[in-house]
RODRENDREN-203521 format. One line per field, with one value per atom (N, C-alpha, C, O): residue in one letter; chain; x, y, z. Coordinates in steps of 0.001 Angstrom, whole numbers, padded with zeros to 6 digits. Atoms other than C-alpha are relative to their C-alpha. Last residue first. Example, Ala and Ser with C-alpha at 12.3 -4.5 7.8 and 13.67 -1.06 7.14 Angstrom:
<sites>
residuo = (S	S	S	S	A	A	A	A)
cadena = (A	A	A	A	A	A	A	A)
east = (-000820	013670	-000770	-000261	000890	012300	000900	001936)
north = (-001190	-001060	001090	002198	-001190	-004500	001200	001181)
up = (-000060	007140	000730	000899	000000	007800	000000	000665)
</sites>
This chain:
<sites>
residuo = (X	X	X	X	X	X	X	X	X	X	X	X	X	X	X	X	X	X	X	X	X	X	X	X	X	X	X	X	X	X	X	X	X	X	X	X	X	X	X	X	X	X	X	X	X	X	X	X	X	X	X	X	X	X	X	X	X	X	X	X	X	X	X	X	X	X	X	X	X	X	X	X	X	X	X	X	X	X	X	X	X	X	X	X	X	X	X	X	X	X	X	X	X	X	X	X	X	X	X	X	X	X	X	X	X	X	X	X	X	X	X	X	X	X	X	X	X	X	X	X	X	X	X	X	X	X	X	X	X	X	X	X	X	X	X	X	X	X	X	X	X	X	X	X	X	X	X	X	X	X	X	X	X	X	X	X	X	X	X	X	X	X	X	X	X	X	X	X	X	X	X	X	X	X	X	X	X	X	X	X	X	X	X	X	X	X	X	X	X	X	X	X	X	X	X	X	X	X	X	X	X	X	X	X	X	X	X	X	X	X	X	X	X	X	X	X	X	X	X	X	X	X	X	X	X	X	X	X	X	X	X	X	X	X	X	X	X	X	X	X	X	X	X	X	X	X	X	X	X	X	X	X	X	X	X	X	X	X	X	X	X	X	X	X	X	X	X	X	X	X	X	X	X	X	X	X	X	X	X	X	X	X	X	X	X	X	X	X	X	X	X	X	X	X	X	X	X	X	X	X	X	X	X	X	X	X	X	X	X	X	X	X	X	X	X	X	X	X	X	X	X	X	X	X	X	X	X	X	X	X	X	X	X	X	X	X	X	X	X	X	X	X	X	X	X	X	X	X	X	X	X	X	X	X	X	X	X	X	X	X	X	X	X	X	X	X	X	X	X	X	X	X	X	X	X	X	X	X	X	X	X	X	X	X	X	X	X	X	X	X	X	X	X	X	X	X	X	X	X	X	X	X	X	X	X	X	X	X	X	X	X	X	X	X	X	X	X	X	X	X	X	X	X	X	X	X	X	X	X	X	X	X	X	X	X	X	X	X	X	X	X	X	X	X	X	X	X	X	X	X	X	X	X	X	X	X	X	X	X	X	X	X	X	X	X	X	X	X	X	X	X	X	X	X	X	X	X	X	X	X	X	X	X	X	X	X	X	X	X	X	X	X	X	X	X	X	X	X	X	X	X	X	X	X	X	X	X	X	X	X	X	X	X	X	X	X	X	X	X	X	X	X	X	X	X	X	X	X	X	X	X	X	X	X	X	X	X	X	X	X	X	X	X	X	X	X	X	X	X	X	X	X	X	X	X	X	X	X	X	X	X	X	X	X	X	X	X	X	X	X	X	X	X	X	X	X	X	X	X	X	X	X	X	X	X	X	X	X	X	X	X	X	X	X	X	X	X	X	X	X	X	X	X	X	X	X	X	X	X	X	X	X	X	X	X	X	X	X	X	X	X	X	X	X	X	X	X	X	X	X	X	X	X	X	X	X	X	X	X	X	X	X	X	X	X	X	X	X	X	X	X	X	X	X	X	X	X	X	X	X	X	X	X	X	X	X	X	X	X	X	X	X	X	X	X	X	X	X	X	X	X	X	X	X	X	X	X	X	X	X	X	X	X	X	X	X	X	X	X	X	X	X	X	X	X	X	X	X	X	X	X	X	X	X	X	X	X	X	X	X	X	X	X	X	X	X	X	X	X	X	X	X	X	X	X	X	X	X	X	X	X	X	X	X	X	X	X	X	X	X	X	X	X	X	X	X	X	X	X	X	X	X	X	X	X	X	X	X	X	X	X	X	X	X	X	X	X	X	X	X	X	X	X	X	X	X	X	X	X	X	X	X	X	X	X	X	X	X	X	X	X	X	X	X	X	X	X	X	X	X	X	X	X	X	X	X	X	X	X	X	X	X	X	X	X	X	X	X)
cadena = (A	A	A	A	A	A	A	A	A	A	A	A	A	A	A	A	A	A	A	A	A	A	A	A	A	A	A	A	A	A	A	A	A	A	A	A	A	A	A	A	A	A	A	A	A	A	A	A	A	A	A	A	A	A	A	A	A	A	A	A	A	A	A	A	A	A	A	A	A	A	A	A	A	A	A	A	A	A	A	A	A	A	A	A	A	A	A	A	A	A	A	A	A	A	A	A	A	A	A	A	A	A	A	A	A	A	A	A	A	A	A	A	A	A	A	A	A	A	A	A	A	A	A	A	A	A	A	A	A	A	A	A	A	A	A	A	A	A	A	A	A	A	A	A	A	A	A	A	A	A	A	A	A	A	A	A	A	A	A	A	A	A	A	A	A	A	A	A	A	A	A	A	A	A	A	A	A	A	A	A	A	A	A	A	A	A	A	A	A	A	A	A	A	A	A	A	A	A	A	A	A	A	A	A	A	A	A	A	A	A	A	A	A	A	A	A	A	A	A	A	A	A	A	A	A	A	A	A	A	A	A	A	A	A	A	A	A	A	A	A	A	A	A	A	A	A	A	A	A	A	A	A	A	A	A	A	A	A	A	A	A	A	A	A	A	A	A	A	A	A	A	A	A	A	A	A	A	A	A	A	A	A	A	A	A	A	A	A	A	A	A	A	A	A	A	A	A	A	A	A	A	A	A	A	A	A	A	A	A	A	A	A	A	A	A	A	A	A	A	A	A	A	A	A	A	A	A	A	A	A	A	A	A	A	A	A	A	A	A	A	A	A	A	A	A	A	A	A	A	A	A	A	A	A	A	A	A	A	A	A	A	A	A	A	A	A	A	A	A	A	A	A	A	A	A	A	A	A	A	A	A	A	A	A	A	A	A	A	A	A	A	A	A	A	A	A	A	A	A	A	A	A	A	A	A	A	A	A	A	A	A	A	A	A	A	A	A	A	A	A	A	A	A	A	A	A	A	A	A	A	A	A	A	A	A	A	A	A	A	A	A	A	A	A	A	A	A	A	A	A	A	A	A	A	A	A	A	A	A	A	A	A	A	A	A	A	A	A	A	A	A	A	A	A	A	A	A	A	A	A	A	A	A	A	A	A	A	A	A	A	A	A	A	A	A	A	A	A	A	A	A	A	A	A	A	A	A	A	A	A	A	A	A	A	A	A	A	A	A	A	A	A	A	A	A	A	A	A	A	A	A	A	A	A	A	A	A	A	A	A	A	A	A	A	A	A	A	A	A	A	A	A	A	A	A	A	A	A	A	A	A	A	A	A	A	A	A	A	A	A	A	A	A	A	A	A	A	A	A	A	A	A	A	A	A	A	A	A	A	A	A	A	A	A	A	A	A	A	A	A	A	A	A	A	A	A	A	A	A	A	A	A	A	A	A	A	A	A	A	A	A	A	A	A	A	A	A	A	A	A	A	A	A	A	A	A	A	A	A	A	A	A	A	A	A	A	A	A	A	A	A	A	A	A	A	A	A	A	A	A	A	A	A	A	A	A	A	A	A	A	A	A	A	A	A	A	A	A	A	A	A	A	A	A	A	A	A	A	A	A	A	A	A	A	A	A	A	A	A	A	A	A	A	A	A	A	A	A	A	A	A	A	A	A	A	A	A	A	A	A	A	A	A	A	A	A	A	A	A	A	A	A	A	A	A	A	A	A	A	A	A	A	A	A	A	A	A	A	A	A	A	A	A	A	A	A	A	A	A	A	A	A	A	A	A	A	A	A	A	A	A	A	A	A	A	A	A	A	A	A	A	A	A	A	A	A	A	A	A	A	A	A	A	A	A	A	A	A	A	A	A	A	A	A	A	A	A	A	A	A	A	A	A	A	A	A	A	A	A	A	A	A	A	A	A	A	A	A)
east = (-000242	-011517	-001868	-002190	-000371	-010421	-000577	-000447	000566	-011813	-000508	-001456	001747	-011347	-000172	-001397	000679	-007549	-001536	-002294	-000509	-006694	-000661	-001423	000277	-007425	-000937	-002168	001349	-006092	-001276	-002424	000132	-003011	-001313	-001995	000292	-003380	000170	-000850	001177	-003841	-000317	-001441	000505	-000517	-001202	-001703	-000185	001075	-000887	-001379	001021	-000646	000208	-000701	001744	000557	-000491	-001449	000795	004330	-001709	-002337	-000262	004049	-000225	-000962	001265	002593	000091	-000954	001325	005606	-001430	-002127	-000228	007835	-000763	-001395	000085	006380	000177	-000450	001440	006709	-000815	-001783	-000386	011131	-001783	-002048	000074	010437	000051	-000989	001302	008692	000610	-000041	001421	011381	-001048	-001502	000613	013779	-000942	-001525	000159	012611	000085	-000885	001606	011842	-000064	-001046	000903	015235	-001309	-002071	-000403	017022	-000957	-001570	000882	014483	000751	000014	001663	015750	-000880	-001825	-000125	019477	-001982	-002784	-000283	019221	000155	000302	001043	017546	000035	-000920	-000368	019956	-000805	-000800	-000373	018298	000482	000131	-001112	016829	000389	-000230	-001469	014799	001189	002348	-000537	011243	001418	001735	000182	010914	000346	000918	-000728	012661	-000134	000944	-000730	010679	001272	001957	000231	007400	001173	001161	000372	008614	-000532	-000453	-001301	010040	000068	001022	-000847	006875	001337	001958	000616	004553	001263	001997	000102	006380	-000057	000532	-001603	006654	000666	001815	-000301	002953	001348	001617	001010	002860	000403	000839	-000976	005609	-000729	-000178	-001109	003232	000703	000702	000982	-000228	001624	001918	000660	002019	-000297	000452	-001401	003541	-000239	-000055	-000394	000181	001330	001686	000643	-001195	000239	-000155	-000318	001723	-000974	-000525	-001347	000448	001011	001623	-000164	-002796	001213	001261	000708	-001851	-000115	000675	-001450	000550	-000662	-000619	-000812	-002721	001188	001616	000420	-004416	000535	000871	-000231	-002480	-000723	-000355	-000820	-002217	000272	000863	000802	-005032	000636	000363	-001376	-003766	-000981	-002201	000167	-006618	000933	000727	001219	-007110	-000759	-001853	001058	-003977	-001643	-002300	000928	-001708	-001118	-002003	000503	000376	-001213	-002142	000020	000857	-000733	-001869	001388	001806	-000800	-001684	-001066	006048	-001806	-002142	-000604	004580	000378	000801	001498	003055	000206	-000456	000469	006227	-001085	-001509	-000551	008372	-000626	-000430	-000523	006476	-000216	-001167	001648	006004	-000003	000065	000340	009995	-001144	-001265	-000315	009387	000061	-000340	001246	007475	000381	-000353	000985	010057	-000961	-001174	-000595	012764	-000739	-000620	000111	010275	000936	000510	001027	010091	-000339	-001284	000544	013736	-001224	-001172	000140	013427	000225	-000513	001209	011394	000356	-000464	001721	013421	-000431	-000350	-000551	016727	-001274	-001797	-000400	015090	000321	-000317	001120	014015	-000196	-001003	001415	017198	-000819	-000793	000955	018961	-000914	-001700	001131	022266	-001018	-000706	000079	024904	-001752	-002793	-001157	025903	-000067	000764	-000513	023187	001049	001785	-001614	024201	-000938	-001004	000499	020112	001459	001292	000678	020653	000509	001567	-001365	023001	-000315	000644	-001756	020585	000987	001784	000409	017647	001435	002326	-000405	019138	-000363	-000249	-001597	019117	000804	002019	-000464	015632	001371	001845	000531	014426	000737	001631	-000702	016095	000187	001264	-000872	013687	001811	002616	000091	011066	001006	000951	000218	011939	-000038	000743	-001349	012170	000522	001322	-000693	008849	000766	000930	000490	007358	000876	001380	-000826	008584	000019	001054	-000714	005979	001530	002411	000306	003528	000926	001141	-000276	004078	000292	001106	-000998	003951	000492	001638	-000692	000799	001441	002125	000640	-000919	001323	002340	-000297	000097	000101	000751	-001349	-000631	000954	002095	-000280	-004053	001328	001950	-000533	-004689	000650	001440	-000914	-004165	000421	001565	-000133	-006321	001317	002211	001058	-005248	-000145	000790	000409	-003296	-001192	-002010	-000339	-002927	-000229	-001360	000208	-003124	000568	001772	001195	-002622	-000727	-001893	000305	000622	-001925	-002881	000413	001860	-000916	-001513	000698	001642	-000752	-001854	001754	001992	-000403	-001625	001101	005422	-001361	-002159	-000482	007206	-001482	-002502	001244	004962	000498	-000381	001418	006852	-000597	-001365	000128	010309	-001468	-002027	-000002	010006	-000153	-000680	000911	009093	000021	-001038	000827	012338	-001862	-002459	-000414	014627	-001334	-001968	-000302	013607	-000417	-001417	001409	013912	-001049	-002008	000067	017457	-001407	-002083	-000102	017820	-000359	-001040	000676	016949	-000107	-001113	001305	019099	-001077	-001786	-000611	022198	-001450	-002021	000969	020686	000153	-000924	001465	021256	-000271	-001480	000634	024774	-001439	-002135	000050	025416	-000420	-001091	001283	023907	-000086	-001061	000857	026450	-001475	-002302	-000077	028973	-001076	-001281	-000374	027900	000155	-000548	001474	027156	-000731	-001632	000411	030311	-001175	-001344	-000672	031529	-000378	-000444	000166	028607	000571	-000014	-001532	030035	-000717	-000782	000504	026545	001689	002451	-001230	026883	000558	001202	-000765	023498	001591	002138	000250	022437	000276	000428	-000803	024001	-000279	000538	-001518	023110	000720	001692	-000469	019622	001222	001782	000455	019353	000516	001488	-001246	021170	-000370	000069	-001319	018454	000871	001092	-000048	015424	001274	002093	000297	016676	000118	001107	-001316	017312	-000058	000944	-000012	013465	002090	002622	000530	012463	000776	001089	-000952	014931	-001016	-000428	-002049	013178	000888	001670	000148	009401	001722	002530	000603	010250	000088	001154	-000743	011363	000778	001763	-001236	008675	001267	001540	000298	006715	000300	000288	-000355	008407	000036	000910	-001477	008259	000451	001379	-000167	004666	001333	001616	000762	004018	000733	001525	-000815	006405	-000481	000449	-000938	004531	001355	002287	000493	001241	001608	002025	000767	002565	-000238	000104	-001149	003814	000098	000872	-000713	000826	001304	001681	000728	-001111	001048	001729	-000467	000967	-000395	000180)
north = (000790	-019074	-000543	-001536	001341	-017536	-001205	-002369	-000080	-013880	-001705	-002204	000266	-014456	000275	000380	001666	-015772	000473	-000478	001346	-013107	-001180	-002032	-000127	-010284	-000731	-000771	-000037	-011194	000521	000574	001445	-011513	-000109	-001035	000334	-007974	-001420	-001785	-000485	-006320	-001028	-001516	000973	-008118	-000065	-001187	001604	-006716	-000900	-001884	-000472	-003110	-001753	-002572	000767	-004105	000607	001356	001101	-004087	-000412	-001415	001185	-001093	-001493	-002240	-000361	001144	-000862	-001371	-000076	000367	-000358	-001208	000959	001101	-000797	-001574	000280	004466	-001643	-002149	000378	004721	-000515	-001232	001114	004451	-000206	-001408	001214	006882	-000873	-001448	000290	009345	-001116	-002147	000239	008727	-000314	-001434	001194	009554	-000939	-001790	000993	012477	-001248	-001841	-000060	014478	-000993	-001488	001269	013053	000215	-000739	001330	015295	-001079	-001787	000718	018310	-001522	-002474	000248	018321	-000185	-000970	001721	017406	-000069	-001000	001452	020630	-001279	-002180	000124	022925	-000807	-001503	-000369	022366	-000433	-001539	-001604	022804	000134	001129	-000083	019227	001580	002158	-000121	019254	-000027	000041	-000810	019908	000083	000837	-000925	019227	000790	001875	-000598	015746	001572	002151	000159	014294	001145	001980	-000687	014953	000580	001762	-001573	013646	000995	002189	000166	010317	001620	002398	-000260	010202	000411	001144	-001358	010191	000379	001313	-000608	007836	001541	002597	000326	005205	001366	001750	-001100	005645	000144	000555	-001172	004584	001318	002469	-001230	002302	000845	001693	-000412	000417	000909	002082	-000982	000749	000128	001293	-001361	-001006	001004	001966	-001029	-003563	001292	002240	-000037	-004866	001024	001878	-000826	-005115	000790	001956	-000993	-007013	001289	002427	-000058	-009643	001625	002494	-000458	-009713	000933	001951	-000946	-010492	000676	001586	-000776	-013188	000917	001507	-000287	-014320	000634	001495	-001731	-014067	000292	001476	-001577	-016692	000946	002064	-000847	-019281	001275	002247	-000535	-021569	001033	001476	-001029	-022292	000198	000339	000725	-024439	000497	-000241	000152	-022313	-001245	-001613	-000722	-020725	-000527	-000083	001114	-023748	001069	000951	001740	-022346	-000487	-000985	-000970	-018315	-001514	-001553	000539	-020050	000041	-000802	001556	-019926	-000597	-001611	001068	-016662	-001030	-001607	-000083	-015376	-000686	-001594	000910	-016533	-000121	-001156	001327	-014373	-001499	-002555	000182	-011510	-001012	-001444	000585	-012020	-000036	-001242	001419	-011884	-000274	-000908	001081	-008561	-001388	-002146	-000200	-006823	-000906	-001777	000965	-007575	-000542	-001488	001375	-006135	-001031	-002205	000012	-003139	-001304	-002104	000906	-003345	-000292	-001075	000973	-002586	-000760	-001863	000802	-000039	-001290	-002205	000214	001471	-000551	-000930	001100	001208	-000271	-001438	001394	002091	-000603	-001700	000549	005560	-001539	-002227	000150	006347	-000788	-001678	001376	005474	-000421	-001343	-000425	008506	-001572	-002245	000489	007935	000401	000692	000917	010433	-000811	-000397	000514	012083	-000870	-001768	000212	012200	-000169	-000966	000409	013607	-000005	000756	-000879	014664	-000070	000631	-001369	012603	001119	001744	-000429	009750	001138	001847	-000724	009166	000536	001280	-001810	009746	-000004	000829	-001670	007246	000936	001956	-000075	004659	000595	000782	-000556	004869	000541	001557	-001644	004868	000149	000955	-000950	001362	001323	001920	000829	-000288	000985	001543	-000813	001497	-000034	000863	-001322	-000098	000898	001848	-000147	-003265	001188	001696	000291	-002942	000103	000488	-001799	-001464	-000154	000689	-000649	-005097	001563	002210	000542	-006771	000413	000273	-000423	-004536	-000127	000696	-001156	-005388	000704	001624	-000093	-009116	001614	001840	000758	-008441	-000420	-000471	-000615	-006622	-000492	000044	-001160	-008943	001224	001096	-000130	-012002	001149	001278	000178	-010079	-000531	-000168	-001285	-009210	000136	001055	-000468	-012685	001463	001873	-001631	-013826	000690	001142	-000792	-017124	001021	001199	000486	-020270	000853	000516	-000387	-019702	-000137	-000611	000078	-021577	000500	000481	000091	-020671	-000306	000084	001022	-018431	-000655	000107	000403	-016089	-001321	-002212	-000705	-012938	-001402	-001456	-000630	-014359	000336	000294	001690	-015997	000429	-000295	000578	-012409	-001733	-002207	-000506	-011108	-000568	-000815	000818	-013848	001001	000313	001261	-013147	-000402	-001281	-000567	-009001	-001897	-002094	-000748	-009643	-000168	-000638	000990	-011821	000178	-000580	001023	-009413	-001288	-001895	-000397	-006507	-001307	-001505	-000114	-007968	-000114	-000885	001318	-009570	-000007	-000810	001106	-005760	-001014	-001240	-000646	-004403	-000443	-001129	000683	-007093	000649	-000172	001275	-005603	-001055	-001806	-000403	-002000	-001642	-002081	000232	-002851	000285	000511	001743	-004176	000309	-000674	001060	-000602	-001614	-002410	-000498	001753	-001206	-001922	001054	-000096	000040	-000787	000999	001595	-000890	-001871	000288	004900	-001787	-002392	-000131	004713	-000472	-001180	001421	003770	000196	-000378	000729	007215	-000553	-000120	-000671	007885	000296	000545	-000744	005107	000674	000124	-001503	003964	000649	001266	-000001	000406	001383	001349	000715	-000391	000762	001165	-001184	002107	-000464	000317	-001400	-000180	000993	001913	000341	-003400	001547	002179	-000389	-001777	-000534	-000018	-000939	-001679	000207	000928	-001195	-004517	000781	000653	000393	-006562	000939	001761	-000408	-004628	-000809	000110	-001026	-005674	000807	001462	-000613	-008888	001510	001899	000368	-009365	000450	001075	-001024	-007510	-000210	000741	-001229	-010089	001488	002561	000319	-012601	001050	001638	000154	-011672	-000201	000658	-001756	-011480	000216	000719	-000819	-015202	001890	002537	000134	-016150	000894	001897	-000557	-014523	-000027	000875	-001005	-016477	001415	002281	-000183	-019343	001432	002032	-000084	-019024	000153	000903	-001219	-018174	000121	001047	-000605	-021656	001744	002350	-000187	-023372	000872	001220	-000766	-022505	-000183	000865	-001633	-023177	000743	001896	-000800	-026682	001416	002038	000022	-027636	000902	001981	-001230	-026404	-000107	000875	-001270	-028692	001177	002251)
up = (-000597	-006019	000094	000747	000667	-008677	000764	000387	001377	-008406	-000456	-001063	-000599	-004236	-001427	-001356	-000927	-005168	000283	000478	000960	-007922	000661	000204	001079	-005611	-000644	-000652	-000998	-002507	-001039	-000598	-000369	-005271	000986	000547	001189	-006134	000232	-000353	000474	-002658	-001311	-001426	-001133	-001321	-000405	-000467	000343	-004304	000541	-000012	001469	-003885	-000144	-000279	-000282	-000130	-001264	-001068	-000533	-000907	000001	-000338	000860	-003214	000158	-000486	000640	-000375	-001320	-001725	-000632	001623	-000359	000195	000241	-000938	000525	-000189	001171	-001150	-000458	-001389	-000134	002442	-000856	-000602	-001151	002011	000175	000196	001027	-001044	001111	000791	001181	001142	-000506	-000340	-000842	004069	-001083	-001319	-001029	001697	000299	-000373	001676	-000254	000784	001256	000315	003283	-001586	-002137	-000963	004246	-000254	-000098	-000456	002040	000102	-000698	001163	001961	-000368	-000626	-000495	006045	-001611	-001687	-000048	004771	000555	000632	001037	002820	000368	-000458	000826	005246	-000834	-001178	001217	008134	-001629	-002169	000462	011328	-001397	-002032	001498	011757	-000444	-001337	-000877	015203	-000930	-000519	-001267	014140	000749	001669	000198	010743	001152	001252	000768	011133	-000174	-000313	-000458	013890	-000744	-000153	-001115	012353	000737	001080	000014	009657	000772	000486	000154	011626	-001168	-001166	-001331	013427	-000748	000022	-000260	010008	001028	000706	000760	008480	000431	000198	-000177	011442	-001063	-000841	-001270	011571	000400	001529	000325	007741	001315	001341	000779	008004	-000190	-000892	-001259	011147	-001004	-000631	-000516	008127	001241	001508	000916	005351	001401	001569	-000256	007975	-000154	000610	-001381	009032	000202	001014	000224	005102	001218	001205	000944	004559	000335	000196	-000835	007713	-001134	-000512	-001270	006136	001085	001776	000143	002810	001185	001439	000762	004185	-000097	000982	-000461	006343	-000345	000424	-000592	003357	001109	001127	000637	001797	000411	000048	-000957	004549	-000568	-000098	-001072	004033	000805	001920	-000486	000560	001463	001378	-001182	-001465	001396	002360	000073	-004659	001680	002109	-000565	-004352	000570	001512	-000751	-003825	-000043	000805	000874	-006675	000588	-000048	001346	-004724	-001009	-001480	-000213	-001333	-000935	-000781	-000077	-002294	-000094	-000706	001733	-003774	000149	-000853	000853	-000124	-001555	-002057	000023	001301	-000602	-001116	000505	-000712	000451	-000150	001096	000055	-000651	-001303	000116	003929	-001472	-001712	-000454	003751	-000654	-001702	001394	001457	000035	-000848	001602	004242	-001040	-001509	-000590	006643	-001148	-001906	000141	004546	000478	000127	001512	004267	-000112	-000944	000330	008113	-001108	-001203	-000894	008680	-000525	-001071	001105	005861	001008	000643	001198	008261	-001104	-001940	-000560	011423	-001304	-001687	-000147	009266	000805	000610	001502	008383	000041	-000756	000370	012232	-001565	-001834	-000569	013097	-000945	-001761	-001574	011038	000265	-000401	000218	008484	001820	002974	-001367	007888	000038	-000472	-000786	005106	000844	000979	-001816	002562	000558	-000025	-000843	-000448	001553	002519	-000898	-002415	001173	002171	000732	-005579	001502	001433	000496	-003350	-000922	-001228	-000804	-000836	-000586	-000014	-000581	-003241	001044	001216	000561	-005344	000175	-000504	-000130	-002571	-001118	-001179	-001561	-001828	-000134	000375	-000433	-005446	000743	000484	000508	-005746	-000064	-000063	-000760	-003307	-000298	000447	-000968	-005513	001360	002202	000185	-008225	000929	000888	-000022	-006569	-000162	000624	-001409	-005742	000500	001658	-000709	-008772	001575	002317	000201	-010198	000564	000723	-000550	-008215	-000279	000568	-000728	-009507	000995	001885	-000034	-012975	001421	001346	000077	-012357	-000182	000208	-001566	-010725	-000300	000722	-001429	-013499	001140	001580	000829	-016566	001868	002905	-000309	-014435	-000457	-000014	-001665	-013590	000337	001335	000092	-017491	001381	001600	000701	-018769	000868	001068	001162	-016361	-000468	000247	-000697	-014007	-001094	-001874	-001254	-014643	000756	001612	-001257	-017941	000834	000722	-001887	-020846	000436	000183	000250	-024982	001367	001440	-000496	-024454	-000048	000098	000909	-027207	001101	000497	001030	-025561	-000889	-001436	-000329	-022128	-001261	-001404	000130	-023045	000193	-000402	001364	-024048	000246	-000252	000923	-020781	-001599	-002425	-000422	-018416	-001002	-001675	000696	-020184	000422	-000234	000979	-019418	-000903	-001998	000681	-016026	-001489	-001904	-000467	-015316	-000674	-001439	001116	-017565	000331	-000532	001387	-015396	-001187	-001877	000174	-012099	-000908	-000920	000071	-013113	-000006	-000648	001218	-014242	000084	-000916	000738	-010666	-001216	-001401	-000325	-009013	-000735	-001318	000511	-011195	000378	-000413	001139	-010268	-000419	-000821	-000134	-006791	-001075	-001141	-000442	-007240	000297	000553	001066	-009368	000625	-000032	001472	-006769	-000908	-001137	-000715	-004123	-001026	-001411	000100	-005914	000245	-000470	001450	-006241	-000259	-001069	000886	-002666	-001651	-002102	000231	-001175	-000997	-002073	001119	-000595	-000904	-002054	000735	001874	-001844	-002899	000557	003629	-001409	-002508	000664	006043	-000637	000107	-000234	007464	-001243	-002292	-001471	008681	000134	001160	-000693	005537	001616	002555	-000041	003024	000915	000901	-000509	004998	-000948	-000532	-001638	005016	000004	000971	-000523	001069	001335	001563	000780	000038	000858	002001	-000494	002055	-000058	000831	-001214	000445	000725	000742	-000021	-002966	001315	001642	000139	-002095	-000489	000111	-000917	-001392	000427	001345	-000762	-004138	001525	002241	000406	-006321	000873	000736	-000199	-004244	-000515	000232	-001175	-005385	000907	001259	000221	-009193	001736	002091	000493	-008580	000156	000512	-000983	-007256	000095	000753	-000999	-009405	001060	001897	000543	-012483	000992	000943	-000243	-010593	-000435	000108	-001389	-010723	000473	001407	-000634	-014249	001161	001336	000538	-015747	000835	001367	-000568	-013294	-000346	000380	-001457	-014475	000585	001075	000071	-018300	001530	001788	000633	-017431	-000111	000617	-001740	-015294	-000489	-000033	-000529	-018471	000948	001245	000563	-020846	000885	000706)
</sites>
C-alpha cells in the first residue's frame, strides 16, 4: 500500500514538473517566432498546460488530506508541489506581460534567458525522474546543482539585458515593457531553484 501511495506522490511531481517543462517550450517557440497578433491565442494553449498544472496539484493535496502513508512530510509534499506549480505560473506571467504591456518586437537578450529557463526545466524533469531513488540517487544534487547554475547565469543575463535596455531603448513604453519582462523571465528563474532548493531539502531531512 505504501509503494502505492509513494508512487501515486511521485508521478504526481513528475508530472507537475513536465507541464513546467512544456510551459517553458510554448514560451520560446512563441517568442522564436514573434506574431504579436498571435498572442491572445497562444495565451489560451498556455493556460490549458496551466490548468493540467492546476488540476494535477489540486488531486495530490485532495489524496494528502486523507492519506495514511507518505513517502516524505506531509508539509514538504504540500510545499514542493506548490512550488512546482509557481513555475508554471510564472512561465505564464511572461507571456501576459507581453500582451499586458504590447510588445512588438522581440529582443535577444529575452530569448537567451528564456533559453535557459527551458534549460532549467530539462534539469527539472530529470531531477523528478531521480525524485523515487531519493534515498540512494547519486545524481540528485547534481540536478540541484546544475539549477542552481542556471539561476545565478539568468541572473547575470538579467542584469546585462537591463542594463542594456535603459541605455539604448528611447521609447518609454517598450522600456517599462521589457522592464516587466525580463523581471518575470528572472522570476522564473528564482522559481526553478526554490524547487531545486526544496527537494535538496527533502533528501538531506530524509536521508
Amino acid at each position: 500500500m505504501s509503494r502505492k501511495n509513494d508512487a501515486f506522490y511521485f508521478d504526481g511531481f513528475k508530472s507537475s514538473a513536465r507541464c513546467a517543462h512544456r510551459a517553458s517550450v510554448l514560451l520560446i517557440d512563441v517568442m522564436n517566432d514573434f506574431e504579436p497578433t498571435r498572442l491572445e491565442e497562444r495565451m489560451k494553449d498556455m493556460h490549458r498546460i496551466e490548468q493540467e498544472a492546476d488540476d494535477i496539484r489540486h488531486g495530490m493535496m485532495d489524496e494528502l488530506v486523507t492519506a495514511f502513508i507518505t513517502p516524505f512530510d506531509r508539509e514538504d509534499i504540500g510545499r514542493l508541489s506548490q512550488t512546482l506549480d509557481d513555475v508554471t505560473d510564472g512561465i505564464e506571467g511572461v507571456l501576459h506581460r507581453m500582451y499586458y504591456d504590447n510588445v512588438t518586437a522581440m529582443r535577444q537578450d529575452a530569448l537567451d534567458m528564456a533559453g535557459m529557463i527551458v534549460t532549467a526545466c530539462e534539469q527539472m524533469v530529470a531531477l523528478f525522474d531521480e525524485l523515487p531513488k531519493f534515498r540512494r540517487s547519486k545524481s540528485i544534487r547534481q540536478r540541484v546543482f546544475a539549477i542552481n547554475r542556471i539561476e545565478q547565469d539568468i541572473d547575470r543575463a538579467y542584469i546585462g539585458a537591463m542594463r542594456t535596455l535603459h541605455t539604448t531603448c528611447v521609447d518609454p513604453m517598450q522600456v517599462f515593457a521589457w522592464h516587466e519582462v525580463y523581471t518575470h523571465l528572472e522570476r522564473c528563474a528564482d522559481a526553478c531553484e526554490h524547487v531545486a532548493d526544496v527537494v535538496d531539502g527533502i533528501v538531506m531531512k530524509n536521508n
